[in-house]
C-alpha positions as a printed NumPy array, in Angstrom:
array([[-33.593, -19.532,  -6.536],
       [-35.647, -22.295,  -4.726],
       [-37.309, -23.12 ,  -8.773],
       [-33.403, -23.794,  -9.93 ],
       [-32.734, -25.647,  -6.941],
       [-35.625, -27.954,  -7.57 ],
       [-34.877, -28.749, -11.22 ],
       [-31.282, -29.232,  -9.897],
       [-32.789, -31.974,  -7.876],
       [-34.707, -33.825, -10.391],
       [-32.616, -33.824, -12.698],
       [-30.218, -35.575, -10.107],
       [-32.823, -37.834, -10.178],
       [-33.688, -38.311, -13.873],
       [-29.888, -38.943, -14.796],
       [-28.123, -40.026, -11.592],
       [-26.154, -39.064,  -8.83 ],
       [-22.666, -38.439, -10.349],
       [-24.035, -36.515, -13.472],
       [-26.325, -34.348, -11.715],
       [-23.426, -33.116,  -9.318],
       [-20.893, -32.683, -12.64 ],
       [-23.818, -30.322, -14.268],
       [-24.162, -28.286, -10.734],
       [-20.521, -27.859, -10.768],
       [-20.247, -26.347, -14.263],
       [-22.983, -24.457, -13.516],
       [-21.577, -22.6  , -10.677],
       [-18.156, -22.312, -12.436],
       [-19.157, -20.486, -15.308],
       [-19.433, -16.677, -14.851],
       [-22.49 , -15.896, -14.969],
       [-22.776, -11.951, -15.64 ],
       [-18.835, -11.109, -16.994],
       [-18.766,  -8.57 , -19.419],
       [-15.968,  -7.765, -21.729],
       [-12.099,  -9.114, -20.601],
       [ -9.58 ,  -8.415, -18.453],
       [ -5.904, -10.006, -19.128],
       [ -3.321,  -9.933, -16.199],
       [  0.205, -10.109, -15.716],
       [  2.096, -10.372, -12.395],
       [  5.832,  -9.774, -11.553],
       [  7.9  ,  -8.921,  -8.643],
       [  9.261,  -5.99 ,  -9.497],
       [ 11.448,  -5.298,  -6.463],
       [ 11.629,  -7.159,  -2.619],
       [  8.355,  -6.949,  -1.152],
       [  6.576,  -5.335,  -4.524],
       [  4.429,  -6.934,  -7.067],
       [  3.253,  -5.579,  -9.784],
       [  0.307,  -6.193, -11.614],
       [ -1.172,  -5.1  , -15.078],
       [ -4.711,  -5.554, -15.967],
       [ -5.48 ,  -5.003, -19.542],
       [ -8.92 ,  -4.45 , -20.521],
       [-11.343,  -4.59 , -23.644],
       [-14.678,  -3.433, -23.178],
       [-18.093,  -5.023, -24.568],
       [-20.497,  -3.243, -26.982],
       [-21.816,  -1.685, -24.516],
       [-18.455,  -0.405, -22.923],
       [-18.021,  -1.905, -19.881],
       [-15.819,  -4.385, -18.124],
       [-17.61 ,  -6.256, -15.068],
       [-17.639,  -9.804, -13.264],
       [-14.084, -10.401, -13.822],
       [-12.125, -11.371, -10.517],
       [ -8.866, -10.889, -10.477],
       [ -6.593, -12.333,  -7.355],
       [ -4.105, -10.013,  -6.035],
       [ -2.182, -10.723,  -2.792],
       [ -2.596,  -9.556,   0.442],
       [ -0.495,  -6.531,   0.995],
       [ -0.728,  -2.661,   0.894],
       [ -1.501,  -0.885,  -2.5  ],
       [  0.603,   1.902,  -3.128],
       [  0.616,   3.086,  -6.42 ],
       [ -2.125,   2.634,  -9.66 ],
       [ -1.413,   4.008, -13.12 ],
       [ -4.497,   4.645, -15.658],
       [ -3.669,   4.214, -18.895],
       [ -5.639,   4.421, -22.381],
       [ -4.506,   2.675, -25.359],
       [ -4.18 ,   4.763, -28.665],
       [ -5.403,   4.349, -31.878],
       [ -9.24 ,   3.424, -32.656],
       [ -9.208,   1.862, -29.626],
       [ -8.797,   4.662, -27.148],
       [-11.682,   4.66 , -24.758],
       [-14.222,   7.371, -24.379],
       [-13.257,  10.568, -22.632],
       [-14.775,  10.403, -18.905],
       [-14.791,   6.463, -18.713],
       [-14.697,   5.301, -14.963],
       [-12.795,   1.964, -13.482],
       [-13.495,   0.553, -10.004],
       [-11.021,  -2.273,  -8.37 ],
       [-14.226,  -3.613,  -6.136],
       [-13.47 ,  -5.437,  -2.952],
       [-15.798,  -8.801,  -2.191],
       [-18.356,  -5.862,  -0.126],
       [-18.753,  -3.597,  -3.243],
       [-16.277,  -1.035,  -2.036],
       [-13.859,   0.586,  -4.6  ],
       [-10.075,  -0.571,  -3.583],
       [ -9.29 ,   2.956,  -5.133],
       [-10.854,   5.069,  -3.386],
       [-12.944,   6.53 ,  -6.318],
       [ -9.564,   7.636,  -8.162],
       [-10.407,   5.941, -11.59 ],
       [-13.167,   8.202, -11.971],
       [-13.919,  10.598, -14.903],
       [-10.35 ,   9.656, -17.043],
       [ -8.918,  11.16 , -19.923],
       [ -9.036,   9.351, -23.027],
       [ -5.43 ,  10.43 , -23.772],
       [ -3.411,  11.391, -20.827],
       [ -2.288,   8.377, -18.234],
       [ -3.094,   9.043, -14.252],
       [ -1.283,   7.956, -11.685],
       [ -1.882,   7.522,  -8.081],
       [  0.117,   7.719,  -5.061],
       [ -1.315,   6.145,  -1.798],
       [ -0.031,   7.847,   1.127],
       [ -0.861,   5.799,   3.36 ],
       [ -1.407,   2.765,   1.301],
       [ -4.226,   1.065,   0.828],
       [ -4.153,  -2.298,   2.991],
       [ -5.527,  -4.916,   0.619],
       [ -6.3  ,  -8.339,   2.74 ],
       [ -9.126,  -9.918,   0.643],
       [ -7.023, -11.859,  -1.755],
       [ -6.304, -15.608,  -0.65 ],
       [ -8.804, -14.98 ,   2.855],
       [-11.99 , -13.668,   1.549],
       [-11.466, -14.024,  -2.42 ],
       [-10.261, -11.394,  -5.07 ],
       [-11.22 ,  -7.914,  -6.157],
       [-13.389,  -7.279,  -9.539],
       [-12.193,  -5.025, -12.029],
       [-15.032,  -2.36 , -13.323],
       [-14.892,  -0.625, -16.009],
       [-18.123,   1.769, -17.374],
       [-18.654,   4.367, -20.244],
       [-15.403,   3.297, -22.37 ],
       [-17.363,   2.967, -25.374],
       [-17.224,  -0.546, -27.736],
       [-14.532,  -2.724, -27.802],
       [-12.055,  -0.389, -26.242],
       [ -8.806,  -1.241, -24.795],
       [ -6.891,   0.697, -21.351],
       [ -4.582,  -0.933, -18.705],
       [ -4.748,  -0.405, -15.045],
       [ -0.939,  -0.893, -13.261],
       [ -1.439,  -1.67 ,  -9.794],
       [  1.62 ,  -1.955,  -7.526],
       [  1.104,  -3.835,  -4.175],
       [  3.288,  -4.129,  -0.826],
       [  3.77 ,  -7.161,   1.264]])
């Protein structure tokens, strides 16, 4: 870290103050190990509940990682699994993780082993209190052994 540092600082240097800081800053906005997508919508679905969708398409490798996703602060009460159909169901087995900022899974391990054609929902009873979003930053979506370019939706429904 110290050797990228360092070349940060010469090349500060070489081409100026103003430039060197405008490279830094793209450098640390770029995402540096994301792996396939995640696409979200948000809606309040009722007083006090928002609803969130997460669709996601694997990489080659079939996996979805490095993808933040902000959700607000609140209690999660209910996620729904769901695989798309077709040739691009994922693999049988495939695991998803809704990691908090410490590497913890949001869902308690409950988007583990999946079917490949048969949606799972989850009831949280109690919820699961969810303060990261807006005070620490946002929870990153996981998503391993779906197999290439695969496509499944996480619905995640969230308490104020």
């Amino acid at each position: 870290m110290r050797a990228v540092w360092r070349r940060i600082a010469r090349a500060r240097e070489f081409l100026g103050r103003g430039l060197g800081i405008a490279v830094l800053s793209a450098m640390c906005a770029a995402p540096i190990h994301a792996a396939g997508s995640v696409a979200v919508l948000k809606s309040d679905v009722q007083e006090g509940v928002t609803r969130y969708i997460l669709t996601w398409t694997s990489d080659a490798s079939g996996n979805v990682s490095g993808n933040r996703i902000d959700i607000r602060r609140g209690t999660i009460s209910q996620v729904q699994f769901s695989p798309s159909t077709g040739g691009t169901m994922p693999d049988r087995a495939h695991d998803v993780e809704l990691d908090t900022l410490a590497d913890v899974d949001a869902l308690m391990r409950t988007g583990r082993n999946l079917d490949d054609v048969v949606s799972h929902t989850v009831v949280f009873s109690p919820g699961y209190y969810h303060d990261e979003s807006g005070r620490f930053g946002s929870l990153g979506l996981r998503v391993r052994d779906a197999g290439a370019s695969n496509v499944g939706t996480v619905t995640i429904w969230v308490r104020q």
